[in-house]
N, C-alpha and C positions, 0 to 999 in steps of 0.2 A: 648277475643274480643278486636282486636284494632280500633273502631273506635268513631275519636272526633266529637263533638256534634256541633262542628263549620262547620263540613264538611254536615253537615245536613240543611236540607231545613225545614221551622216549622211542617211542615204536617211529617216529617221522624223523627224530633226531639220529638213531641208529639208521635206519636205511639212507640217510643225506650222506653221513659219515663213508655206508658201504657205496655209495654210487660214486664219492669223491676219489674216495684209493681204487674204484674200480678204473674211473677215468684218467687219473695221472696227472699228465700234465695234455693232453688231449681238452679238446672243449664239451666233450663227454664218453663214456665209455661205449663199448662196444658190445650188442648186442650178446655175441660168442663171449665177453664178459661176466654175464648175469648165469648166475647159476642158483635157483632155489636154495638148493642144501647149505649154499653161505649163509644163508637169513632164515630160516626154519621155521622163527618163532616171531618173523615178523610180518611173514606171508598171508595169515589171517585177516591182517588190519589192507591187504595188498590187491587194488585191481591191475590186470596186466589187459593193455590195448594192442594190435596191432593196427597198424601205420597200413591202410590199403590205397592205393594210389590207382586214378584213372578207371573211374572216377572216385575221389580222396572218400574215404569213409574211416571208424575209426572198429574193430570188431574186437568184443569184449574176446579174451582169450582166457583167463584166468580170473575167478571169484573168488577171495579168499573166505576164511569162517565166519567171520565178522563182518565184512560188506553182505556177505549173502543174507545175515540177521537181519540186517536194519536194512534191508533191500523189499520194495514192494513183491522183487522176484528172482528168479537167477535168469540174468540175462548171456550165461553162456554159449559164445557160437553166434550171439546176433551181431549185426551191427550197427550203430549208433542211428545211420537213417532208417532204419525196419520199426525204430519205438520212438511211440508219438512224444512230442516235446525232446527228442532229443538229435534232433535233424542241425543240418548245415546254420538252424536261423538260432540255437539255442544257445545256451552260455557257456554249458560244458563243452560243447562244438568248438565253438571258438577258444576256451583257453588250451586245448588237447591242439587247435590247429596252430596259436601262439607256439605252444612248447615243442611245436612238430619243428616249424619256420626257424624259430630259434636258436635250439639246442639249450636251451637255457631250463634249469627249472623253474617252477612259477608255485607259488602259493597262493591258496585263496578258500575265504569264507563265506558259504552261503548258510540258507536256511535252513534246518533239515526238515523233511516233507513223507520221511517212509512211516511207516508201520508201529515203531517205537513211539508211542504217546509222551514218554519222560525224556525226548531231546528236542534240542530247541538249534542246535545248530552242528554245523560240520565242516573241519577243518581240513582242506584236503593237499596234499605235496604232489605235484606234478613234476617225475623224471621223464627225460628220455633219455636213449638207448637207440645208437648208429649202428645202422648197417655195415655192408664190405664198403659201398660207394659213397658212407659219411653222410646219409642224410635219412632221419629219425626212422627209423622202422620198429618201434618199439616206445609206446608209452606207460610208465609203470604209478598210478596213484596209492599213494597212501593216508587214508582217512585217521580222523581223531574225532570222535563225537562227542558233544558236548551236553550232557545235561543239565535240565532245568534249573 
């Protein structure tokens, strides 16, 4: 995992930090792990994916306050191939399937494209989050939006 903690916004910095003691000495933590009430106040800036296998899809499970703002919409309960552009061929698809393969988290910046007219881009932190059998069933992003 190459990413510096300078490139991090505090709300990305504080959750890398809770996922690191979550996971130990492990190559990530465990699912039974993660507990909201640890992070409270960081669950806003917080989308949570589950890991659907066979066939791989990725279904939104949690919208925090802040994703859901700057979101065209609440996509609660869908999953990533049910909305258009964000199927198997997209970007997000593939870094969410990166971080699945992995176990690594992954950092990256796009354009931003919602509803917010004063941002111009979005900085997002990709965890995951192992199952009983060690392989990701739980991807957790956390955004930092940037304005113009």
């Amino acid at each position: 995992m190459d990413i510096s903690d300078q490139d991090l916004s505090p709300a990305q910095r504080d959750f890398l930090a809770y996922w690191r003691r979550q996971a130990g000495s492990r190559i990530a933590p465990r699912r039974a792990d993660f507990d909201v009430l640890d992070v409270p106040l960081l669950m806003p800036y917080a989308i949570i994916f589950d890991v659907l296998a066979d066939p791989l899809d990725f279904r939104y499970r949690l919208i925090g306050t802040v994703q859901r703002e700057m979101s065209n919409r609440d996509y609660t309960g869908m999953k990533m191939s049910e909305i258009d552009g964000r199927g198997p061929d997209s970007g997000i698809w593939s870094i969410l399937d990166r971080v699945r393969t992995s176990r690594e988290p992954a950092y990256h910046s796009i354009a931003y494209v919602g509803p917010k007219k004063d941002y111009m881009k979005l900085n997002d932190l990709f965890l995951p989050w192992l199952g009983d059998d060690e392989t990701t069933s739980m991807v957790i992003i956390v955004s930092c939006y940037l304005p113009k």
